[in-house]
C-alpha positions as CSV (number, residue, x, y, z in Angstrom):
1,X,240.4,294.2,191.1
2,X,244.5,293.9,191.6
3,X,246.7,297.1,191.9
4,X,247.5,296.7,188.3
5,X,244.1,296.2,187.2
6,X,243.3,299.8,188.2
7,X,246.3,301.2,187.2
8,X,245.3,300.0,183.8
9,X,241.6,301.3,184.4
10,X,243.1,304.4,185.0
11,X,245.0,304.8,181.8
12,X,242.4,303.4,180.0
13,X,239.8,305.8,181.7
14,X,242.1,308.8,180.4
15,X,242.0,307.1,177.3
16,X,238.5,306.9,176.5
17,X,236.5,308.2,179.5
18,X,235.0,306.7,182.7
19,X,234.8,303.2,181.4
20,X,230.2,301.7,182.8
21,X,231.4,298.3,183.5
22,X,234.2,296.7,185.6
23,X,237.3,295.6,183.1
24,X,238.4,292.3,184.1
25,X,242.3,290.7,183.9
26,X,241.0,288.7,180.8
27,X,240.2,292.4,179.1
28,X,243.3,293.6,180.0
29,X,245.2,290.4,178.8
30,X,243.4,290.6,175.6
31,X,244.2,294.4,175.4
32,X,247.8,293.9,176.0
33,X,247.8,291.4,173.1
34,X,245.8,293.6,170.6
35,X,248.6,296.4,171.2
36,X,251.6,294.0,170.9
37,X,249.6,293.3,167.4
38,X,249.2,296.4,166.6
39,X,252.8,297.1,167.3
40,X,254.0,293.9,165.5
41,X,252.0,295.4,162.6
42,X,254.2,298.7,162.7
43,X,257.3,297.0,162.9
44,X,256.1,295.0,159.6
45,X,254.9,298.3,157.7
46,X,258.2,300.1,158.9
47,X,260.4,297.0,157.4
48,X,258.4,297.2,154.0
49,X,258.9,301.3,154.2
50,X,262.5,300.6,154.5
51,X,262.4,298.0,151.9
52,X,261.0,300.2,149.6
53,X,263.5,303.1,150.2
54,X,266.2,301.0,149.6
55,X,264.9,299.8,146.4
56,X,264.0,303.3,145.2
57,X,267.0,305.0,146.0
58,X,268.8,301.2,143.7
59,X,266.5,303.0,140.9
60,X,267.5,306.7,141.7
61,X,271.5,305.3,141.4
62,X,270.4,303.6,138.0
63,X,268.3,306.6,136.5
64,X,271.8,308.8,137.0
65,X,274.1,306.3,135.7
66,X,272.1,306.4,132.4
């Protein structure tokens, strides 16, 4: 296993305990792309958070114009 493939057992092992099998570069690769998922998936539900926000304070500005 590479220098980085234990570093990331490590964290992992802190993460969720002493891991009973061997975690190849192929786990770690597919890891690594679950999290970038994960965090394209924030980015997405922040954007329609912010979308939203905007639109409600449009409706707040119209509700006191009336």
């Amino acid at each position: 296993m590479t220098v980085l493939g234990r570093v990331h057992l490590s964290v992992l092992e802190k993460l969720f305990g002493t891991l009973s099998e061997d975690i190849t570069a192929t786990d770690i690769k597919n890891i690594k792309k679950d999290l970038e998922d994960l965090g394209q998936k924030v980015v997405t539900v922040e954007q329609t958070n912010n979308s939203k926000e905007k639109e409600l304070d449009r409706h707040r500005r119209e509700l006191r114009e009336l």
